[in-house]
C-alpha positions as a printed NumPy array, in Angstrom:
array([[ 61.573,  13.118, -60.33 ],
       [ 61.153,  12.786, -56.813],
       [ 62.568,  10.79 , -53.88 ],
       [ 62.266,  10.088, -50.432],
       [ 64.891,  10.735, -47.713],
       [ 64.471,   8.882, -44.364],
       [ 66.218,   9.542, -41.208],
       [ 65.632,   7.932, -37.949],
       [ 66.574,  10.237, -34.909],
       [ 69.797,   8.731, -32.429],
       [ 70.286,   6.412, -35.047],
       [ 71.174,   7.85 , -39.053],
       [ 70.234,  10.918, -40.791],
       [ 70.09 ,  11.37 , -44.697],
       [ 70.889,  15.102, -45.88 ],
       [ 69.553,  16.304, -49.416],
       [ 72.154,  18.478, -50.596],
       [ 73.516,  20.247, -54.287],
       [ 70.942,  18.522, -56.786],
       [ 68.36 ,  17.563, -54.112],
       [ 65.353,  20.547, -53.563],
       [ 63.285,  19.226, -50.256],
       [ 59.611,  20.167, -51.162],
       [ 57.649,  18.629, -48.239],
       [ 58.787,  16.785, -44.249],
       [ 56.84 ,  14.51 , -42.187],
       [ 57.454,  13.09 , -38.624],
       [ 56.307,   9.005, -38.633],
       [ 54.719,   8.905, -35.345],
       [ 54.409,   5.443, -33.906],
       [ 51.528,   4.818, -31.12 ],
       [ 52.693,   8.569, -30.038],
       [ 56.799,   8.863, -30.536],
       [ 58.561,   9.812, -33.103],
       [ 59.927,   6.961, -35.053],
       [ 61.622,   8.288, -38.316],
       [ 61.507,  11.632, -40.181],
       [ 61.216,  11.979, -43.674],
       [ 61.546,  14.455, -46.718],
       [ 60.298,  14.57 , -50.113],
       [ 62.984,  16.183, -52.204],
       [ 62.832,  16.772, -55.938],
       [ 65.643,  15.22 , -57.715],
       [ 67.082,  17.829, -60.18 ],
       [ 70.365,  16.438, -61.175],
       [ 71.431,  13.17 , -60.153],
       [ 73.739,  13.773, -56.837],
       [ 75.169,  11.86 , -54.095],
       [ 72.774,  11.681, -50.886],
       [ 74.992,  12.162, -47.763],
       [ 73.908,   9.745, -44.89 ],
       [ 75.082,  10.084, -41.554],
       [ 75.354,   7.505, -38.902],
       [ 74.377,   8.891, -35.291],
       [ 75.921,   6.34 , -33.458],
       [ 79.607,   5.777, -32.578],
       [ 81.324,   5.973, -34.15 ],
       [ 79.781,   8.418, -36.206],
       [ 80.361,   7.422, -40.008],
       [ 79.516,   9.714, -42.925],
       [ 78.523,   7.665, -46.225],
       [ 77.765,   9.492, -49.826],
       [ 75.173,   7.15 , -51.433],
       [ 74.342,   8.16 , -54.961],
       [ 71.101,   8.999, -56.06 ],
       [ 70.975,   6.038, -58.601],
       [ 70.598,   3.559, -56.017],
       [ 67.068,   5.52 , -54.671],
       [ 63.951,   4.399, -55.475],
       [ 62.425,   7.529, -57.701],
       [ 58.843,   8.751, -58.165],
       [ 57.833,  10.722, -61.505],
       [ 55.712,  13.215, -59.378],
       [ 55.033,  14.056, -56.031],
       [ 51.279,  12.759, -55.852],
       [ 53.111,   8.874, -56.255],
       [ 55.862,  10.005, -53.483],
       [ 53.576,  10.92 , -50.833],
       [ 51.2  ,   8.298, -52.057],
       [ 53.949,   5.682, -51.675],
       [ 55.187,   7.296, -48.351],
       [ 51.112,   6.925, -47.217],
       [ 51.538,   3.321, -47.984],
       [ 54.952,   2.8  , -46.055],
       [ 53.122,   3.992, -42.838],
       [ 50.163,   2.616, -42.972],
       [ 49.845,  -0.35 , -40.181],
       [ 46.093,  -1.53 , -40.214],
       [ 44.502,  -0.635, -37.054],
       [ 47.491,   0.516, -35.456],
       [ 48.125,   3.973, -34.162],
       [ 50.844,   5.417, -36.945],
       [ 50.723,   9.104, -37.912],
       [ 52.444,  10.694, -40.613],
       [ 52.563,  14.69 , -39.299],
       [ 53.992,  17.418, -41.968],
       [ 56.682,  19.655, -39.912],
       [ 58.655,  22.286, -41.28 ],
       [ 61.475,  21.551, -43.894],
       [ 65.203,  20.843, -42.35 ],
       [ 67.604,  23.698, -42.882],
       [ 69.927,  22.884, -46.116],
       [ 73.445,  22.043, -45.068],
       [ 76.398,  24.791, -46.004],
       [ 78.557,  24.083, -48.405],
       [ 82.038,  23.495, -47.417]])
């Protein structure tokens, strides 16, 4: 199973950690900028996703994985994260980058 993680930079950040394998990133470029990053992570045990609010004051929330929409493969993840940024005419780009580091356990 796979899911997608979305973080939106200054804003919130979701980290994949213990039961979460990122496979594959993308930056959503909008008309040029940056809008929202996201990573494709394979779901190998189900976990709690740890999502991090940017602004003040910063908040940390554990979300389990439960509550995430999940793909059976990663053709139908990219495929649906194709359709989420996919604007008619409009200038969106979905760019692969490299993976995020994984955070250190405690």
């Amino acid at each position: 199973m796979y899911v997608i993680l979305t973080s939106k930079p200054g804003q919130f950040r979701t980290e994949a950690g213990a039961g979460l394998q990122p496979v594959e990133a993308y930056d959503y470029l909008f008309y040029g900028r940056v809008r929202a990053q996201f990573v494709i992570a394979e779901l190998q045990a189900e976990t709690r996703v740890r999502l991090v609010d940017e602004t003040e004051p910063v908040t940390v929330n554990l979300v389990p994985s439960k509550f995430l929409e999940k793909f059976d493969t990663l053709e139908r993840a990219r495929a649906e994260l194709r359709h989420l940024c996919s604007f008619g005419h409009m200038d969106a780009v979905l760019q692969p980058r490299a993976l995020p580091p994984m955070p250190r356990a405690a």
